[in-house]
PDB file with one MODEL, atoms N, CA, C and O in Angstrom:
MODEL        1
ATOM      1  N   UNK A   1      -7.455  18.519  27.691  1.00  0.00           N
ATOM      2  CA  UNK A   1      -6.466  18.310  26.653  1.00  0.00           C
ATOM      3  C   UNK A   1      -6.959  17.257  25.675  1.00  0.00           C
ATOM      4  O   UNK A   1      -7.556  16.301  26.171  1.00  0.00           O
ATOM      5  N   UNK A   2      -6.811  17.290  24.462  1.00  0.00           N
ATOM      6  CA  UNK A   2      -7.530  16.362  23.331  1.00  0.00           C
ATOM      7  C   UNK A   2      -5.866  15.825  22.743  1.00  0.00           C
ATOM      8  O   UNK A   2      -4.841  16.466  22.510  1.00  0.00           O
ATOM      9  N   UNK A   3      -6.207  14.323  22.649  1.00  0.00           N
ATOM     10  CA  UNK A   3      -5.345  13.443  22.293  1.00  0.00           C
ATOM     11  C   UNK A   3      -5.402  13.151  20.695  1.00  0.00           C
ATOM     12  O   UNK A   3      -6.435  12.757  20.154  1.00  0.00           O
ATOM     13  N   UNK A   4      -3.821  13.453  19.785  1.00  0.00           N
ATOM     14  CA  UNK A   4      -3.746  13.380  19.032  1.00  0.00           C
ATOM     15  C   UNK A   4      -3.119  12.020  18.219  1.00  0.00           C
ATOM     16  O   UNK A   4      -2.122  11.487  18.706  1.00  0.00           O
ATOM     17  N   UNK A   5      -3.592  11.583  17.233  1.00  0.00           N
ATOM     18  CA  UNK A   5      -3.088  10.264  16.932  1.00  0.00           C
ATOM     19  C   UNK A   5      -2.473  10.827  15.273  1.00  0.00           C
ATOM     20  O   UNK A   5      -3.213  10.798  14.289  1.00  0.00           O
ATOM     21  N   UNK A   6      -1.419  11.184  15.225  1.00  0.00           N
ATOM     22  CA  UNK A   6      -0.712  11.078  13.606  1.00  0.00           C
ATOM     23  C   UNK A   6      -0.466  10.119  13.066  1.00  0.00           C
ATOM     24  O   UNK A   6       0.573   9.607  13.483  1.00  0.00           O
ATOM     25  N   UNK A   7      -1.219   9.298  11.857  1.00  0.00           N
ATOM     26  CA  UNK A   7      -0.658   8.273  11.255  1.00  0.00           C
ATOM     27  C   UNK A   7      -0.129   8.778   9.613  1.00  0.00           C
ATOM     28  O   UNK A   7      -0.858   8.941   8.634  1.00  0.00           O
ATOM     29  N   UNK A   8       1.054   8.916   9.681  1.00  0.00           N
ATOM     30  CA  UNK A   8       1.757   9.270   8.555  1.00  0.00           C
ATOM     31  C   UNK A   8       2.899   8.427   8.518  1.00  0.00           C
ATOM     32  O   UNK A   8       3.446   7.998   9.534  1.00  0.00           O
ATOM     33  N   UNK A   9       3.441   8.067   6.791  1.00  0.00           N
ATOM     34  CA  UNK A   9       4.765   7.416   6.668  1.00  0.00           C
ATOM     35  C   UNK A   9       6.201   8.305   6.919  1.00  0.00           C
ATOM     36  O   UNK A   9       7.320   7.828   7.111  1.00  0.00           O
ATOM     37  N   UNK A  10       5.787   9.861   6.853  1.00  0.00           N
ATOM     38  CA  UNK A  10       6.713  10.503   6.684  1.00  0.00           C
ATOM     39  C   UNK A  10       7.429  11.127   7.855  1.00  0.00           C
ATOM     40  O   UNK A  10       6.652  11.854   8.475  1.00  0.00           O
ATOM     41  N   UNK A  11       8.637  11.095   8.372  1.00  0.00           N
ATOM     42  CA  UNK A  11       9.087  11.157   9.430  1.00  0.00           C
ATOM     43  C   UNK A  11       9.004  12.809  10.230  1.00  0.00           C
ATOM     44  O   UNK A  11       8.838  13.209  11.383  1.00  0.00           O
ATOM     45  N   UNK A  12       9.295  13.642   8.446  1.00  0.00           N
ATOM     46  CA  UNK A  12       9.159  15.023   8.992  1.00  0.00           C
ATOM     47  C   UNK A  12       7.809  15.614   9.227  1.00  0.00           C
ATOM     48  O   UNK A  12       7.496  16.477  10.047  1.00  0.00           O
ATOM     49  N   UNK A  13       6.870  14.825   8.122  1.00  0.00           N
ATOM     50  CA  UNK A  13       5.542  15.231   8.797  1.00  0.00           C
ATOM     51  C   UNK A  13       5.034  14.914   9.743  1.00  0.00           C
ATOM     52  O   UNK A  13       4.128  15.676  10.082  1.00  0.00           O
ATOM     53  N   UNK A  14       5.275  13.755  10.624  1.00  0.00           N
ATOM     54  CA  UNK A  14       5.252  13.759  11.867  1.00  0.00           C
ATOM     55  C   UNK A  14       5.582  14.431  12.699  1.00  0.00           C
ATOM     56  O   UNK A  14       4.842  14.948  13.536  1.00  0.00           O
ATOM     57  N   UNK A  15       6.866  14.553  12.604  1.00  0.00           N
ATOM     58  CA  UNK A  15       7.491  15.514  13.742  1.00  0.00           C
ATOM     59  C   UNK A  15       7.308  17.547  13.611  1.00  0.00           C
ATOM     60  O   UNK A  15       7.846  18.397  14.321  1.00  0.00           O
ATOM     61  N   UNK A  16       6.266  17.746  12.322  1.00  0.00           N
ATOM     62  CA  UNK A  16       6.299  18.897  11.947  1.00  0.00           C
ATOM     63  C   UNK A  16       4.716  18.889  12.937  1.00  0.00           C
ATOM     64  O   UNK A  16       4.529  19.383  14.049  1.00  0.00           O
ATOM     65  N   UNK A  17       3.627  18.050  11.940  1.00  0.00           N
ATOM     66  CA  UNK A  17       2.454  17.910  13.222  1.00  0.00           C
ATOM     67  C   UNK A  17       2.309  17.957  14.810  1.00  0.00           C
ATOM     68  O   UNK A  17       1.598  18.451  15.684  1.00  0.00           O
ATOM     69  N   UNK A  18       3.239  17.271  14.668  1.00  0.00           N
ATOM     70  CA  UNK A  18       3.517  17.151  16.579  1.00  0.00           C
ATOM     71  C   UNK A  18       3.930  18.467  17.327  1.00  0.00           C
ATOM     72  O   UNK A  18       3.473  19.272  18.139  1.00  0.00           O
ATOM     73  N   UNK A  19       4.796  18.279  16.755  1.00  0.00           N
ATOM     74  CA  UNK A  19       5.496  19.669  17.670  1.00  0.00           C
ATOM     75  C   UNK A  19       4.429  21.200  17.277  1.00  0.00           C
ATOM     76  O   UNK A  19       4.615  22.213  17.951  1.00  0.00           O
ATOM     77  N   UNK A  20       3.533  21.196  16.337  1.00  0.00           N
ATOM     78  CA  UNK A  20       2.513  22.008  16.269  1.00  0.00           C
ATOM     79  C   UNK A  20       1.400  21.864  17.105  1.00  0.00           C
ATOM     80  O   UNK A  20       1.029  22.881  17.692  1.00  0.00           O
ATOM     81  N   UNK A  21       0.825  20.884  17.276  1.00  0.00           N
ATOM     82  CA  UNK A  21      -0.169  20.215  18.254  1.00  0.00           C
ATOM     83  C   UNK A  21       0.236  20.055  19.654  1.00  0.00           C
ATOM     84  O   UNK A  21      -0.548  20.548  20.465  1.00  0.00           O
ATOM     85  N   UNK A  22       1.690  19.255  20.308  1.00  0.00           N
ATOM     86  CA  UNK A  22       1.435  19.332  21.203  1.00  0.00           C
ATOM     87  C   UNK A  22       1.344  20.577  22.304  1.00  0.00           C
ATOM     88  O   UNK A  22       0.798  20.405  23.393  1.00  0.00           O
ATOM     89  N   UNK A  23       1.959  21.906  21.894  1.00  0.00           N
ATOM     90  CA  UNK A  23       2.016  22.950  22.656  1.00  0.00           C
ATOM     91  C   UNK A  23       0.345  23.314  22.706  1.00  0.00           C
ATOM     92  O   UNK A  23      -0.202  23.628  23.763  1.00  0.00           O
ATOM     93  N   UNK A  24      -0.060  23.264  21.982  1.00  0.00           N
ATOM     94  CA  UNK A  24      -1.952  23.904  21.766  1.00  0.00           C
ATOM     95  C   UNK A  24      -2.845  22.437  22.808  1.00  0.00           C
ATOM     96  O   UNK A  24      -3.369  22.679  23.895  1.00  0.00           O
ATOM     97  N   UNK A  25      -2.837  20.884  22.120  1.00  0.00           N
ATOM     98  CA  UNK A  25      -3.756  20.341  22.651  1.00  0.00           C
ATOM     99  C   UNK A  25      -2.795  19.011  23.444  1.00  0.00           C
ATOM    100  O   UNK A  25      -3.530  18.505  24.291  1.00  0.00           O
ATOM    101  N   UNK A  26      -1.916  18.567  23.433  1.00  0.00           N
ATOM    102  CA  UNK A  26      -0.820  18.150  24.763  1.00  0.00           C
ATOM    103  C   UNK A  26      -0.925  16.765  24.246  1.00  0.00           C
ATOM    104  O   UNK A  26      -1.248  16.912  23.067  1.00  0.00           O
ATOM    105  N   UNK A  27      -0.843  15.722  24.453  1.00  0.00           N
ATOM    106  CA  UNK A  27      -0.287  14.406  23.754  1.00  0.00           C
ATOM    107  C   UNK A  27      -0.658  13.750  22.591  1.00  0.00           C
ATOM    108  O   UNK A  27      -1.699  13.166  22.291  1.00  0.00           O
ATOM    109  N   UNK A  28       1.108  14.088  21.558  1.00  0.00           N
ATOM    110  CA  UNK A  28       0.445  13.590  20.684  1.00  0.00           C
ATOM    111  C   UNK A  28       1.064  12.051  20.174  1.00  0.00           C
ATOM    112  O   UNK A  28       2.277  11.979  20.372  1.00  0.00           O
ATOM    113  N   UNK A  29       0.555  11.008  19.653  1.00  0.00           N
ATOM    114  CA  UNK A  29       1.202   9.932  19.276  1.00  0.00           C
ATOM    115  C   UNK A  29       1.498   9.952  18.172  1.00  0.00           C
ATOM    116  O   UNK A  29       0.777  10.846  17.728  1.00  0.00           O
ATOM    117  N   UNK A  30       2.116   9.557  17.317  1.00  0.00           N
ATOM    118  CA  UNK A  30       2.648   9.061  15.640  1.00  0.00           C
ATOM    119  C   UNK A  30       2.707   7.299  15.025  1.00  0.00           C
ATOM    120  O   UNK A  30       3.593   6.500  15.328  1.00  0.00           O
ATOM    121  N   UNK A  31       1.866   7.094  14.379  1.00  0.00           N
ATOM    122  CA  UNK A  31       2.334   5.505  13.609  1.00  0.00           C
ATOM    123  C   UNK A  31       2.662   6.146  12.074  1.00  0.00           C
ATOM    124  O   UNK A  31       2.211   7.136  11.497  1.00  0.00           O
ATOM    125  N   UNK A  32       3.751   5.022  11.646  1.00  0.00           N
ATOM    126  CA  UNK A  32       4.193   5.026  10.493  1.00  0.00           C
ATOM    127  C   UNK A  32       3.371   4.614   8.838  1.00  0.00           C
ATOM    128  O   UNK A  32       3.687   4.865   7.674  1.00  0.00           O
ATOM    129  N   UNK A  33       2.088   3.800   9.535  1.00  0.00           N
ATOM    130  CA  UNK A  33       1.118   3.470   8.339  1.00  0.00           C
ATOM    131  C   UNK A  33      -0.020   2.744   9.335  1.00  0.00           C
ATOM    132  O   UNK A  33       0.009   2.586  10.556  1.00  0.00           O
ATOM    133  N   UNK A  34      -1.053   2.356   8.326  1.00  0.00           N
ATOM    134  CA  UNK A  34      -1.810   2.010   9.239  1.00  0.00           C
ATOM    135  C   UNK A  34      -1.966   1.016  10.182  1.00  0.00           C
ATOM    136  O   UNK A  34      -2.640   1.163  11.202  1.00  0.00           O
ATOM    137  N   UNK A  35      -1.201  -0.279   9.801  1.00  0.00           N
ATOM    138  CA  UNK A  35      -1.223  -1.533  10.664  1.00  0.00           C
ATOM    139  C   UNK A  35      -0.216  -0.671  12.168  1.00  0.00           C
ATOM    140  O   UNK A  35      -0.319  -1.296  13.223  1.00  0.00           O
ATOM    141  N   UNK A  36       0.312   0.115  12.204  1.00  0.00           N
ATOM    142  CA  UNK A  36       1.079   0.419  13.311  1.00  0.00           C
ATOM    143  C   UNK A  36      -0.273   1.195  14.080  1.00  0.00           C
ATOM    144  O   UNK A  36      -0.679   0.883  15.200  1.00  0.00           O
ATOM    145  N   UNK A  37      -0.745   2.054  13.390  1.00  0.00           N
ATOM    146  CA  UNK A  37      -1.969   3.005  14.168  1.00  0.00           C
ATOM    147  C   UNK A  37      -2.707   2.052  15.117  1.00  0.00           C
ATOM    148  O   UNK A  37      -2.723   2.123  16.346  1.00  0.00           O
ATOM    149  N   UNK A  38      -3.467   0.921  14.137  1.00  0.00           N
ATOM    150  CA  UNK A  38      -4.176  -0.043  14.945  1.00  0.00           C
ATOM    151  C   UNK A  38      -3.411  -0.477  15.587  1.00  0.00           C
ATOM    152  O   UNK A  38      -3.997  -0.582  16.664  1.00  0.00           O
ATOM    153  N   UNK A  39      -2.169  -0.938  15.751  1.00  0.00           N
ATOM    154  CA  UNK A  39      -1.993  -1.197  16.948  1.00  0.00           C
ATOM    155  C   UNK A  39      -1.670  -0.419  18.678  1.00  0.00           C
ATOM    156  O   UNK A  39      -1.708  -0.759  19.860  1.00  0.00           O
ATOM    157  N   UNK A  40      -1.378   0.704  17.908  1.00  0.00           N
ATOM    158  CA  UNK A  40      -1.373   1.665  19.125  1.00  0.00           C
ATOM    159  C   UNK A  40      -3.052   2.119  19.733  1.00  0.00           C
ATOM    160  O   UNK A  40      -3.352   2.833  20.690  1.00  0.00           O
ATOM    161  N   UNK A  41      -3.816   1.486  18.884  1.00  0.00           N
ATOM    162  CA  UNK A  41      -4.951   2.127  19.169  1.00  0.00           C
ATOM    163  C   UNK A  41      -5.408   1.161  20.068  1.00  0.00           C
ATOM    164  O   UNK A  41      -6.477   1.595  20.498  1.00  0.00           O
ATOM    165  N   UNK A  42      -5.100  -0.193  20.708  1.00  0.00           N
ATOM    166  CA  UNK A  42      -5.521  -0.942  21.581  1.00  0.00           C
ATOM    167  C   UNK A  42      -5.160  -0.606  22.859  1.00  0.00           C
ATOM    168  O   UNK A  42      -5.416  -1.338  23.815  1.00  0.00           O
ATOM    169  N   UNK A  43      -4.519   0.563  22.966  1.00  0.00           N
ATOM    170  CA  UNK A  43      -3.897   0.806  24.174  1.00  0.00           C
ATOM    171  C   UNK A  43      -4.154   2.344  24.617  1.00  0.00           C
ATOM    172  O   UNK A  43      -3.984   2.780  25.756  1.00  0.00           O
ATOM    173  N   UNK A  44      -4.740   3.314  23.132  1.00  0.00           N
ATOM    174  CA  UNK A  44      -5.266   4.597  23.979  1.00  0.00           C
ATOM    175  C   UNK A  44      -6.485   4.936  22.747  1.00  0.00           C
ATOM    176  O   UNK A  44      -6.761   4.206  21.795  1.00  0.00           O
ATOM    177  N   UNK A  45      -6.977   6.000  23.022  1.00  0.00           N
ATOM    178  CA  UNK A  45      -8.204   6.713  22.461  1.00  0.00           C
ATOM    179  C   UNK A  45      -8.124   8.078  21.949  1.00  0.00           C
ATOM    180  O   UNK A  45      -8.524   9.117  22.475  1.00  0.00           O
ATOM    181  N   UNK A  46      -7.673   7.937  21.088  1.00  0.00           N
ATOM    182  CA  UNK A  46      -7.399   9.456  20.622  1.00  0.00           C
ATOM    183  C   UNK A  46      -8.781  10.308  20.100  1.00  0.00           C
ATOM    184  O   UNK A  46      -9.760   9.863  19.501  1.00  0.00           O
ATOM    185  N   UNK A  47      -8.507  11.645  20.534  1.00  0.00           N
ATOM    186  CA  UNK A  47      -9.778  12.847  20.445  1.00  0.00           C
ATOM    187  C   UNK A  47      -9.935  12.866  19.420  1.00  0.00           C
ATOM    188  O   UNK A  47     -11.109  12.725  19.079  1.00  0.00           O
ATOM    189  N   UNK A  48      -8.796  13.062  18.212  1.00  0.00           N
ATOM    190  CA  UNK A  48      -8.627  13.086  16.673  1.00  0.00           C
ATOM    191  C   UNK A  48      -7.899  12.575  16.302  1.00  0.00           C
ATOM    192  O   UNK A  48      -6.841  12.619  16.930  1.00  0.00           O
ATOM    193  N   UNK A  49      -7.943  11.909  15.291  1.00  0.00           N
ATOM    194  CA  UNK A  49      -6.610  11.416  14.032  1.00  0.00           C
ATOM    195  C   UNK A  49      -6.514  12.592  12.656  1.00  0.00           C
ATOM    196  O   UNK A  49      -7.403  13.220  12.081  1.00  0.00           O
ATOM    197  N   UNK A  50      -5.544  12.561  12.527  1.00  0.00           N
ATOM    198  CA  UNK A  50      -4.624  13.196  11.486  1.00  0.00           C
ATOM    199  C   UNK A  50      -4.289  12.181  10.827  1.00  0.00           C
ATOM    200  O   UNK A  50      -3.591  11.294  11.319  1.00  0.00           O
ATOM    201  N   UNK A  51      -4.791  12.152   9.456  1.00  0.00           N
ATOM    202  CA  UNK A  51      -4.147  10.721   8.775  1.00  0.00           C
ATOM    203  C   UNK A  51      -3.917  11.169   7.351  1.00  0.00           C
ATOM    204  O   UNK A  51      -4.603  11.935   6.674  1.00  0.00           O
ATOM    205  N   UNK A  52      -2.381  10.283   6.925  1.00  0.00           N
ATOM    206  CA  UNK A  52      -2.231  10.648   5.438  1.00  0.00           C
ATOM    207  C   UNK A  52      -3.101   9.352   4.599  1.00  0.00           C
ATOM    208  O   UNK A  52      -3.229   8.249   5.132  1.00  0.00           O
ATOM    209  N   UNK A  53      -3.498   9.572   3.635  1.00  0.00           N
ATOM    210  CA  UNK A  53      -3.989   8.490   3.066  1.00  0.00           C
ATOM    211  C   UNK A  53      -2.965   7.462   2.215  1.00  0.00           C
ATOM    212  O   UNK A  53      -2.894   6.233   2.234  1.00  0.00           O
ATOM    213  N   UNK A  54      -2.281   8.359   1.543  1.00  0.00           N
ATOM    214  CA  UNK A  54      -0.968   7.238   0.692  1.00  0.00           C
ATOM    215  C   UNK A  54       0.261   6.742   1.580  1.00  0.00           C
ATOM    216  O   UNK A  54       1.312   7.382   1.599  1.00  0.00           O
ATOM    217  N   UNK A  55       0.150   6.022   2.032  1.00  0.00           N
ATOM    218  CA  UNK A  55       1.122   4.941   3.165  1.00  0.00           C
ATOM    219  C   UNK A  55       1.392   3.925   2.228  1.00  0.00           C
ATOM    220  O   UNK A  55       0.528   3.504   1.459  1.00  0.00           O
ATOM    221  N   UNK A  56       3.207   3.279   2.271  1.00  0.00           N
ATOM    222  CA  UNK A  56       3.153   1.591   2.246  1.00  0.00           C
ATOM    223  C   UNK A  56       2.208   1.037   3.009  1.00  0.00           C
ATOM    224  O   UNK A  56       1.349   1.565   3.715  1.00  0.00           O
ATOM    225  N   UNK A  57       2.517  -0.352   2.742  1.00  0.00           N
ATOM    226  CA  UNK A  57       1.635  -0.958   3.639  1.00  0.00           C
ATOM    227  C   UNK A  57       0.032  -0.733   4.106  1.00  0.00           C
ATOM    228  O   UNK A  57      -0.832  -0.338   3.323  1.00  0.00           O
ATOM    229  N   UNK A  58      -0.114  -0.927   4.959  1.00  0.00           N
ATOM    230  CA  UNK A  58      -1.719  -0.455   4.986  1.00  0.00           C
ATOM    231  C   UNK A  58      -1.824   1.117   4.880  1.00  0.00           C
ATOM    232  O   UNK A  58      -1.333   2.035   5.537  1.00  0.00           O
ATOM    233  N   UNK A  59      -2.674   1.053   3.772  1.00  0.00           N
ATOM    234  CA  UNK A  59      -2.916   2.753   3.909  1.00  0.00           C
ATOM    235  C   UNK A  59      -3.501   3.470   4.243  1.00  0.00           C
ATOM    236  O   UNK A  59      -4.388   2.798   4.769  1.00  0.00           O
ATOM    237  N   UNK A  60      -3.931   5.094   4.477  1.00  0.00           N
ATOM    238  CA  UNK A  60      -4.913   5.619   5.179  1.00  0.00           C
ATOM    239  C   UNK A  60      -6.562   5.437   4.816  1.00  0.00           C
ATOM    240  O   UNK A  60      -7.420   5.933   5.546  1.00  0.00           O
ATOM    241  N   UNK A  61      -6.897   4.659   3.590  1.00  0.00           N
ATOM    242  CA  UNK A  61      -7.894   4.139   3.118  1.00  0.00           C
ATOM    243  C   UNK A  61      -8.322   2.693   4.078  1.00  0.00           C
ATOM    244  O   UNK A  61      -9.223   2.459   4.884  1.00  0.00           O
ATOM    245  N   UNK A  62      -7.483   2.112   3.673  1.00  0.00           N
ATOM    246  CA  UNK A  62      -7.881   0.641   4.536  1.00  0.00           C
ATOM    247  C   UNK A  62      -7.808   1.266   5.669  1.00  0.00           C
ATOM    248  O   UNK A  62      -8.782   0.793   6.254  1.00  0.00           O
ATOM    249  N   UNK A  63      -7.200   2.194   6.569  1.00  0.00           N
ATOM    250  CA  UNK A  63      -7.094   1.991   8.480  1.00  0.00           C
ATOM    251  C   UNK A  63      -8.347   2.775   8.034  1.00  0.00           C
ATOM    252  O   UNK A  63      -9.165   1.992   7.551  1.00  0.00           O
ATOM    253  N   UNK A  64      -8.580   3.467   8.032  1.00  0.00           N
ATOM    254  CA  UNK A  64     -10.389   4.136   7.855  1.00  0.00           C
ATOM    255  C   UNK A  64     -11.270   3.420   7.432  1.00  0.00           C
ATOM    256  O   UNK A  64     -12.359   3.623   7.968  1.00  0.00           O
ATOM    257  N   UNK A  65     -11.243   2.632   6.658  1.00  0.00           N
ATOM    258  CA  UNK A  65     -12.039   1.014   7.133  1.00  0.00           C
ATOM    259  C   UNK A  65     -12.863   0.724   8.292  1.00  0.00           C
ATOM    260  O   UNK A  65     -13.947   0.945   8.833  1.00  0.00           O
ATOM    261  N   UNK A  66     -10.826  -0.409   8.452  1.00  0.00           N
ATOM    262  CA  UNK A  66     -10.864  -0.733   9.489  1.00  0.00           C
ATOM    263  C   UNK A  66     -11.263   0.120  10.779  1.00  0.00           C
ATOM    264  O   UNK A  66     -11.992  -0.389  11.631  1.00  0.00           O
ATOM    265  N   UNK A  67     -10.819   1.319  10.905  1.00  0.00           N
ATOM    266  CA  UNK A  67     -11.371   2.202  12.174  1.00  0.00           C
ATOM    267  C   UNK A  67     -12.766   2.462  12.413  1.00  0.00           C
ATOM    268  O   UNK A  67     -13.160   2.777  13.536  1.00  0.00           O
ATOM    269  N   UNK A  68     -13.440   2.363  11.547  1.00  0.00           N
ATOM    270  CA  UNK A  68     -15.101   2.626  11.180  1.00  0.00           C
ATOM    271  C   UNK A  68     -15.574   1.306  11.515  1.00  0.00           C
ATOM    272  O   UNK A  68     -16.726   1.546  11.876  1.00  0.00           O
ATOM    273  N   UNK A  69     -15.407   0.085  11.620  1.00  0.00           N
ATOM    274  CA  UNK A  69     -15.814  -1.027  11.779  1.00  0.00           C
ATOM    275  C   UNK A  69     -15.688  -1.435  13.485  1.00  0.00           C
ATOM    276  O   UNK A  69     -16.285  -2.318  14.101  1.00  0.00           O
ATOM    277  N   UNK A  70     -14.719  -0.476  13.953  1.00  0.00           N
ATOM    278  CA  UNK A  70     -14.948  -0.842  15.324  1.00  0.00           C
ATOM    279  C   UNK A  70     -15.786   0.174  16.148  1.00  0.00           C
ATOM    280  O   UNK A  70     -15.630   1.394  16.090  1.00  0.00           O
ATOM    281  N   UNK A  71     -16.502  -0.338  16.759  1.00  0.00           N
ATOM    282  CA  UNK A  71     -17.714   0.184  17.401  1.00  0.00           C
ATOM    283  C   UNK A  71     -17.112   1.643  18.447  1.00  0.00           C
ATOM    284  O   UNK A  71     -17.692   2.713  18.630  1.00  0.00           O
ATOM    285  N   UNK A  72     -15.895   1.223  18.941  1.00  0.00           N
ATOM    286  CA  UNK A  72     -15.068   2.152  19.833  1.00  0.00           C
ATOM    287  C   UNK A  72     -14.451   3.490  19.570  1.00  0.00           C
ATOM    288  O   UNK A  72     -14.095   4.413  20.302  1.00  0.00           O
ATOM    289  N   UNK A  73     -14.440   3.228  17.934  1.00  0.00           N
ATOM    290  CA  UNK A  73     -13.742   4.115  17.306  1.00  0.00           C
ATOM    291  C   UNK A  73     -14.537   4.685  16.094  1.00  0.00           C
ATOM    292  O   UNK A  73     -14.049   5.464  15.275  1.00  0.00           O
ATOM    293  N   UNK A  74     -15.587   4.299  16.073  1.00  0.00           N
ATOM    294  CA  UNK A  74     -16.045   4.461  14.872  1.00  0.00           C
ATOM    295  C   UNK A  74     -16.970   5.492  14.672  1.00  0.00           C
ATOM    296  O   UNK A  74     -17.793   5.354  13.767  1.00  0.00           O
ATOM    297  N   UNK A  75     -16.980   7.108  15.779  1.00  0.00           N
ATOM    298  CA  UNK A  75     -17.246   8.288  15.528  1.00  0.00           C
ATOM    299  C   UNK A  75     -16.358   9.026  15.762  1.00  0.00           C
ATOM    300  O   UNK A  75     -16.689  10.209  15.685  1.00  0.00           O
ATOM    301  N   UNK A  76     -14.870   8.758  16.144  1.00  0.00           N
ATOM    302  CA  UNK A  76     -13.811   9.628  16.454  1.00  0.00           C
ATOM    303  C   UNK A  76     -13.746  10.644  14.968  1.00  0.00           C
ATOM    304  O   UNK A  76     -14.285  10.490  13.872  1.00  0.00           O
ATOM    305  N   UNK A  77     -13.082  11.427  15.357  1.00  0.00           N
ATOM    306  CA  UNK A  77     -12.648  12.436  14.473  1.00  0.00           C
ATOM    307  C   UNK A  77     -11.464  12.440  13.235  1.00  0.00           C
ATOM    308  O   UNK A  77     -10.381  12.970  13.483  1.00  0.00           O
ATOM    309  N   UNK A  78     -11.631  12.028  12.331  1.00  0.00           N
ATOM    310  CA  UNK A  78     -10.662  11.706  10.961  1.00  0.00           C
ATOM    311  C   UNK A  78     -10.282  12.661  10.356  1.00  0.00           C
ATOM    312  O   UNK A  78     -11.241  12.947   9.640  1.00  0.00           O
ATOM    313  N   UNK A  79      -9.254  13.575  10.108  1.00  0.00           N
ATOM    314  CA  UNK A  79      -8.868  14.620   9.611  1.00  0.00           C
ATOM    315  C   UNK A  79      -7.591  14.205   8.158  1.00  0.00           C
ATOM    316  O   UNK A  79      -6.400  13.937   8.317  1.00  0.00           O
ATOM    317  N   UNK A  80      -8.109  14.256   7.255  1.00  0.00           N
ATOM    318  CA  UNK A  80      -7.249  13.891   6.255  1.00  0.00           C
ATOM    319  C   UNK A  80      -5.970  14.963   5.890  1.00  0.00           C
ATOM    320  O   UNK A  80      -6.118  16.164   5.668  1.00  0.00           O
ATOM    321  N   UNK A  81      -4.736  14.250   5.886  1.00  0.00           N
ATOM    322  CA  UNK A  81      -3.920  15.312   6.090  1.00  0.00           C
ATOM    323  C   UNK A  81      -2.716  15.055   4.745  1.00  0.00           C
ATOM    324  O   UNK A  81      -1.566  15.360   5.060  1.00  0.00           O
ATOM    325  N   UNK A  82      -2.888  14.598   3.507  1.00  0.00           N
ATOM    326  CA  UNK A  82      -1.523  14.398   2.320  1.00  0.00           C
ATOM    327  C   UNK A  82      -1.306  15.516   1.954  1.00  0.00           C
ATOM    328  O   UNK A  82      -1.944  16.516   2.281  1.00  0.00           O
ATOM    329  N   UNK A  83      -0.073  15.443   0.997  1.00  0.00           N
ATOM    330  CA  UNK A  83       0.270  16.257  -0.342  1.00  0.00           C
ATOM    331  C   UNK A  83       0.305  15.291  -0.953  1.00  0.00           C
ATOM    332  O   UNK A  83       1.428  14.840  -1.180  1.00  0.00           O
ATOM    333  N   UNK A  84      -0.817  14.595  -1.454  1.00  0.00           N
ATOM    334  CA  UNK A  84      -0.586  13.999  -2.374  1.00  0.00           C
ATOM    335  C   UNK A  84      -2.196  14.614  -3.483  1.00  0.00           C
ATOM    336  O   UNK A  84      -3.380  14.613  -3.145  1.00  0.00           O
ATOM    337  N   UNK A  85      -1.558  15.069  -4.821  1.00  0.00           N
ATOM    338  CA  UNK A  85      -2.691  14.703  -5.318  1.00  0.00           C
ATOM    339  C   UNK A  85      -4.026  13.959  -5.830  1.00  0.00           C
ATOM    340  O   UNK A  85      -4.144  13.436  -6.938  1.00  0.00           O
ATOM    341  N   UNK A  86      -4.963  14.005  -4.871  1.00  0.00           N
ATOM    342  CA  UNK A  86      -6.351  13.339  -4.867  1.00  0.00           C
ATOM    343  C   UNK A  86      -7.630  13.277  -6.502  1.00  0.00           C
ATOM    344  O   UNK A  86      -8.725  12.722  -6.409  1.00  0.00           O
TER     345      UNK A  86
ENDMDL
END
């Protein structure tokens, strides 16, 4: 089973991701922006992230940074996931 990490601000895209993912690859987590991701990330290892890039607060730019800078995390799988135009 591959562990999913959603970091999105949006409540329904969370819960629209999830409930798509967990029946196929089985636990998935959700943070609200990025300072929440990092912190859930001290406590598990996710197979992939799903990340929106436009967040308050820290956004999916800075946690991809920051996620690349740590040695632990820093070949995991980054899947960019907005509607926002880029």
């Amino acid at each position: 089973m591959e562990r999913v990490l959603v970091v999105d601000d949006d409540p329904d895209m969370q819960r629209m991701l999830s409930d798509e993912l967990t029946s196929d690859y089985g636990p998935v987590w959700t943070a609200g922006d990025g300072e929440e991701a990092l912190a859930l990330l001290r406590s598990l290892a996710p197979d992939v992230i799903l990340l929106d890039l436009v967040m308050p607060g820290m956004d999916g730019f800075a946690f991809l940074e920051r996620l690349r800078r740590n040695p632990r995390f820093a070949h995991t799988p980054v899947v960019v996931v907005s509607s926002e135009d880029l």
